[in-house]
DOZANU-287651 format. One record per residue (C-alpha): residue number from 0; residue in three letters; x negated, y negated, z negated. Coordinates in Angstrom, 3 decimals. Example, Ala and Ser with C-alpha at 12.3 -4.5 7.8 and 13.67 -1.06 7.14 Angstrom:
 num residuo       px       py       pz
   0     ala  -12.300    4.500   -7.800
   1     ser  -13.670    1.060   -7.140
//
This chain:
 num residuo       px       py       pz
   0     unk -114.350  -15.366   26.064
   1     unk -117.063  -15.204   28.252
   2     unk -119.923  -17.555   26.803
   3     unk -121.439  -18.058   30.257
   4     unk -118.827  -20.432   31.311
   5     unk -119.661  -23.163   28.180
   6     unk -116.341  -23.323   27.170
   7     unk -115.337  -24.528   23.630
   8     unk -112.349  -24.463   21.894
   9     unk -110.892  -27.061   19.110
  10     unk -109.255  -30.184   20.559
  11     unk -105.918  -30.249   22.245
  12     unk -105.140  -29.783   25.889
  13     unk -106.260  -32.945   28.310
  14     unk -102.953  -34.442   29.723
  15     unk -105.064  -36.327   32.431
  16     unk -107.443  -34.582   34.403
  17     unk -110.122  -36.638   36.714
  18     unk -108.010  -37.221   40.178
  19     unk -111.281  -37.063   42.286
  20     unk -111.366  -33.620   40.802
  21     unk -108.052  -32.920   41.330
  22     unk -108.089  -34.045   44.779
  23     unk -111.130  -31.878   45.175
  24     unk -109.255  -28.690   43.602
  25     unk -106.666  -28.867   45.984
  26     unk -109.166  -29.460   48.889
  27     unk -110.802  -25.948   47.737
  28     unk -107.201  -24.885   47.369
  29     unk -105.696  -25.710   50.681
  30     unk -109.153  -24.400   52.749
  31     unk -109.999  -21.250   50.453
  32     unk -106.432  -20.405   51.250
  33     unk -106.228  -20.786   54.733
  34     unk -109.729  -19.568   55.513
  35     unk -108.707  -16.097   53.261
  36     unk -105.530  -15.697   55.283
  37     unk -107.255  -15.796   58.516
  38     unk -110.183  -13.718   57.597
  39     unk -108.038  -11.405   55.523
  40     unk -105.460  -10.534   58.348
  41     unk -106.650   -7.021   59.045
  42     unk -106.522   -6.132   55.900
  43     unk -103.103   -7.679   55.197
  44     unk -101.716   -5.546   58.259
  45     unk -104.175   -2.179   57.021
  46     unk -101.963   -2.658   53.273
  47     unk  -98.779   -3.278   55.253
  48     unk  -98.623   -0.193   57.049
  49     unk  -99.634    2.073   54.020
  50     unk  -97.109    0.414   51.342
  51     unk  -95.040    1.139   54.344
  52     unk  -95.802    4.359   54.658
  53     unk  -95.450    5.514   51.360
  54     unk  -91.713    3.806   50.751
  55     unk  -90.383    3.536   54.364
  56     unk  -86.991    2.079   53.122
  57     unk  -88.405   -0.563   50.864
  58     unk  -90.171   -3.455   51.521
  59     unk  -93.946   -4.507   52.160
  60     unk  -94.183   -7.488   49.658
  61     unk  -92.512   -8.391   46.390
  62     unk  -90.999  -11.821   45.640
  63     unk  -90.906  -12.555   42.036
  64     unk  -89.562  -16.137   40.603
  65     unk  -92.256  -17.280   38.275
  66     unk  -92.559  -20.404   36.111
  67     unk  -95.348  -22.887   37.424
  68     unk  -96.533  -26.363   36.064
  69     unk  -94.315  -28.291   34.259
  70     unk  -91.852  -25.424   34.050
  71     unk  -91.058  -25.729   37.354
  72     unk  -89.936  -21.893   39.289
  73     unk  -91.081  -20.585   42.142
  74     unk  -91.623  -17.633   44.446
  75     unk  -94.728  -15.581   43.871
  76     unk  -95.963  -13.012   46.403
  77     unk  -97.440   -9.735   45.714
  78     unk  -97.913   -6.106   47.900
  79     unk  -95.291   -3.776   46.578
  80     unk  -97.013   -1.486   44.125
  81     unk  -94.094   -0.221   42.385
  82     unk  -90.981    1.585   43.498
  83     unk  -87.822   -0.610   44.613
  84     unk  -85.481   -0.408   41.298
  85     unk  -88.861   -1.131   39.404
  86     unk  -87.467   -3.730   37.484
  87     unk  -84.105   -2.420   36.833
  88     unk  -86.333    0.744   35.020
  89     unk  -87.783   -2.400   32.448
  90     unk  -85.512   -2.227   29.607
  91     unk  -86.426    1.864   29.112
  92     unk  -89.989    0.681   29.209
  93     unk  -90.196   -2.164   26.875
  94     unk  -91.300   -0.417   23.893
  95     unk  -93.945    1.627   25.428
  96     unk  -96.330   -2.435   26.178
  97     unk  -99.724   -1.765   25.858
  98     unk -100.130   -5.650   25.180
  99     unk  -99.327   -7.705   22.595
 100     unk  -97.215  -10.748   22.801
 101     unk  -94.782  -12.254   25.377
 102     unk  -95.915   -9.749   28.221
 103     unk  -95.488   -6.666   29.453
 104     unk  -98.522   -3.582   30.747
 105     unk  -98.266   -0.292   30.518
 106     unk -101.542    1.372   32.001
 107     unk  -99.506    4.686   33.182
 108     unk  -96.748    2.529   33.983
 109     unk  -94.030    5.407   36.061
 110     unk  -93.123    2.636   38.363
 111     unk  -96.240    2.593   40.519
 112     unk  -96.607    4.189   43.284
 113     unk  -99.356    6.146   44.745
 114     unk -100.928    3.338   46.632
 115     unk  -99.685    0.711   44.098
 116     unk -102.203    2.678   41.889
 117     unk -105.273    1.630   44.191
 118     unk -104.426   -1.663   45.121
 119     unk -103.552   -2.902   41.523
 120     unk -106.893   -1.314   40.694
 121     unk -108.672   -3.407   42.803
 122     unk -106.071   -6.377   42.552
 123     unk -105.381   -6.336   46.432
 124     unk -101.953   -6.804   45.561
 125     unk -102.416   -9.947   44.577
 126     unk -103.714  -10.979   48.124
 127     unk -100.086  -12.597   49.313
 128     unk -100.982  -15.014   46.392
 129     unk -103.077  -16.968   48.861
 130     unk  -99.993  -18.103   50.554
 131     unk  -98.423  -19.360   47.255
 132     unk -102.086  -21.519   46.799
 133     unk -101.785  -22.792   50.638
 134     unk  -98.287  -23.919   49.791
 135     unk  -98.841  -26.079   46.736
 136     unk  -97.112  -23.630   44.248
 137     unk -100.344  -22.238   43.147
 138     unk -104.163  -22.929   42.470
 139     unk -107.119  -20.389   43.269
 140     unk -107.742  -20.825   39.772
 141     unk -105.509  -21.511   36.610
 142     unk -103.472  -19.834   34.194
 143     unk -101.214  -16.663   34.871
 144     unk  -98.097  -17.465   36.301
 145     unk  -95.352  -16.476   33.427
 146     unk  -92.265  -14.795   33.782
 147     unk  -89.148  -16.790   32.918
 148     unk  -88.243  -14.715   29.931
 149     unk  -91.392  -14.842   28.909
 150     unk  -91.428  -18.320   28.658
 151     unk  -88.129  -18.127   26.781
 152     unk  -90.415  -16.768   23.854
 153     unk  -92.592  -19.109   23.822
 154     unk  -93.685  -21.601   21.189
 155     unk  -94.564  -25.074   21.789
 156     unk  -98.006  -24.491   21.173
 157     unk  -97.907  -21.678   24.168
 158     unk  -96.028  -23.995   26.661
 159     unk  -98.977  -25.979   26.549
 160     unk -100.659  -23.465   29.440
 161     unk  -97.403  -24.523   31.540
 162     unk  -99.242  -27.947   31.967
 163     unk -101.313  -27.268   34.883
 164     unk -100.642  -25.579   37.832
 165     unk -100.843  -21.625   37.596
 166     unk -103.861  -19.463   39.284
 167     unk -104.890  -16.513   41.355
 168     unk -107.341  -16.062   39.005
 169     unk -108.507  -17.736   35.410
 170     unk -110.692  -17.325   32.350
 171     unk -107.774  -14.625   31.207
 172     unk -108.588  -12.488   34.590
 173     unk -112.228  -12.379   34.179
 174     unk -112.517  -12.326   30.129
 175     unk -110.843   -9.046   29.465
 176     unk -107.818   -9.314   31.720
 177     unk -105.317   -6.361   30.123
 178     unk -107.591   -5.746   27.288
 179     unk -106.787   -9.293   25.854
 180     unk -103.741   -9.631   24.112
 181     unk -101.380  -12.746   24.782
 182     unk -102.215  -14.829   21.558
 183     unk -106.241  -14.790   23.266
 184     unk -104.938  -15.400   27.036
 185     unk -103.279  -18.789   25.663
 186     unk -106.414  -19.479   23.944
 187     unk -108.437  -19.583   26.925
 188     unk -105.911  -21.112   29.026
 189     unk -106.000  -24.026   26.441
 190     unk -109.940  -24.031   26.276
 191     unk -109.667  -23.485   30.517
 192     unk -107.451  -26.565   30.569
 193     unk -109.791  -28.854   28.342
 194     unk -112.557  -27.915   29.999
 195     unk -112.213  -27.364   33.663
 196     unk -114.066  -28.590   36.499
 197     unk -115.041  -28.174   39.861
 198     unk -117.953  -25.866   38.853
 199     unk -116.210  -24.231   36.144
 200     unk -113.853  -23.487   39.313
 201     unk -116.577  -21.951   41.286
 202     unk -118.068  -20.460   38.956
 203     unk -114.596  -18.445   37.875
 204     unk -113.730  -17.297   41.597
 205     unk -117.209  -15.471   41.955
 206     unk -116.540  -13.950   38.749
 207     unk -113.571  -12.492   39.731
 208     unk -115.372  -10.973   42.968
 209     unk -116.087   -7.675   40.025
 210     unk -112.167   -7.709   39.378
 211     unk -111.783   -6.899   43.087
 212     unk -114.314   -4.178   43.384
 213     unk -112.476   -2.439   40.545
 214     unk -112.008   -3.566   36.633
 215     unk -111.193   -1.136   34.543
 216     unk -109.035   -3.679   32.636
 217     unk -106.887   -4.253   35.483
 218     unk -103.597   -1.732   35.843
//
C-alpha cells in the first residue's frame, strides 16, 4: 500500500459516501471520459489498424461481461491482446496463475499476441474503458471490475469491493498491480472505499500516468 495516499485500514466499508462528492466523481467521470475519447482518437485508430493487422479475421476490441456495483453485469471494453479462442484455451491454463486468489495472470501467458504484448505492457488496452466510464458502467477510479466466476468464489467479506462502482484504475493498479495477490487487492479496495475522496481521486489517476509508460507489474 502506497503510504503517500494516507490511507488506513481497520473499520468497515462506508455504505454512504458524501453525494456532493459523488456528484463531483461522476462530473470528473463523464468529462475525463469524453475529453480522453476525443483527444485519444488517433491513437484509438493507430491500435485499430495494428490489432488488425496482426489477426485480420478477428476482431479489434474485446467485450467481456464483468460484475459492477451492487453485482450488477455489464460489458467491459478492451483492445484485443490475445488470440480469438483465448478464453476457450482457460481451463489448460488454470494451474499455471501466477496470482493468488480468485484471479487469474500468467506473465508468459500463450494467448497474447505480439502486439497484445506491448499494449498490455503499457495498459493501452485498457483505453476502450473510457467508454464504459462515459456510460455510467464504470468510474476513472475504483476497484477492478471482477469476473463473474470470480465473484462466485467470493466470501462475504470480499463482496464488500462490489459496493462501489468499479475503476479504470485504483489503489490495486498503482500499489503493486500483478505483484499483489488477491487477499491484498481486497484490502485496499476496502481501505480505497473508506477512504476515498475527490483528491484521493486525483491523486490516484496521476499515479497511474507510470503504469502507462510501462510497469513492470503489469502483463
Amino acid at each position: 500500500m502506497d503510504p503517500s495516499l494516507g490511507y488506513k485500514s481497520g473499520a468497515l466499508i462506508r455504505q454512504d459516501a458524501d453525494k456532493t462528492y459523488l456528484f463531483m466523481k461522476r462530473m470528473l467521470d463523464f468529462l475525463g471520459s469524453f475529453i480522453g475519447l476525443i483527444l485519444l482518437l488517433p491513437l484509438f485508430i493507430l491500435l485499430a489498424v495494428l490489432v488488425k493487422i496482426e489477426a485480420p479475421k478477428g476482431s479489434v476490441f474485446f467485450r467481456q461481461v464483468r460484475v459492477g456495483q451492487h453485482g450488477k453485469e455489464f460489458y467491459m471494453y478492451k483492445f484485443r491482446s490475445m488470440v480469438e479462442n483465448a478464453e476457450d484455451m482457460l481451463d489448460q491454463l488454470i494451474d499455471q496463475n501466477e496470482v493468488n486468489g480468485n484471479m487469474f495472470k500468467m506473465k508468459n501467458d500463450p494467448r497474447i499476441t505480439r502486439i497484445g504484448k506491448f499494449i498490455r505492457k503499457t495498459s493501452l488496452d485498457e483505453l476502450p474503458q473510457l467508454w464504459n466510464v462515459f456510460k455510467g458502467d464504470m468510474s476513472l477510479v475504483g476497484p477492478r471490475p471482477a469476473l463473474p466466476r470470480e465473484v462466485q468464489n467470493y466470501t462475504s467479506y470480499d463482496r464488500q469491493r462490489l459496493q462501489i462502482m468499479p475503476g479504470c484504475t485504483g489503489l490495486w493498479q498503482v500499489s503493486g498491480r500483478n505483484s499483489v495477490g488477491f487477499e491484498e487487492m481486497v484490502e485496499l479496495d476496502l481501505t480505497y472505499a473508506r477512504e476515498r475522496n475527490l483528491l484521493v481521486d486525483i491523486k490516484i489517476i496521476f499515479k497511474t500516468f507510470k503504469v502507462l509508460l510501462g510497469s513492470k507489474d503489469a502483463f
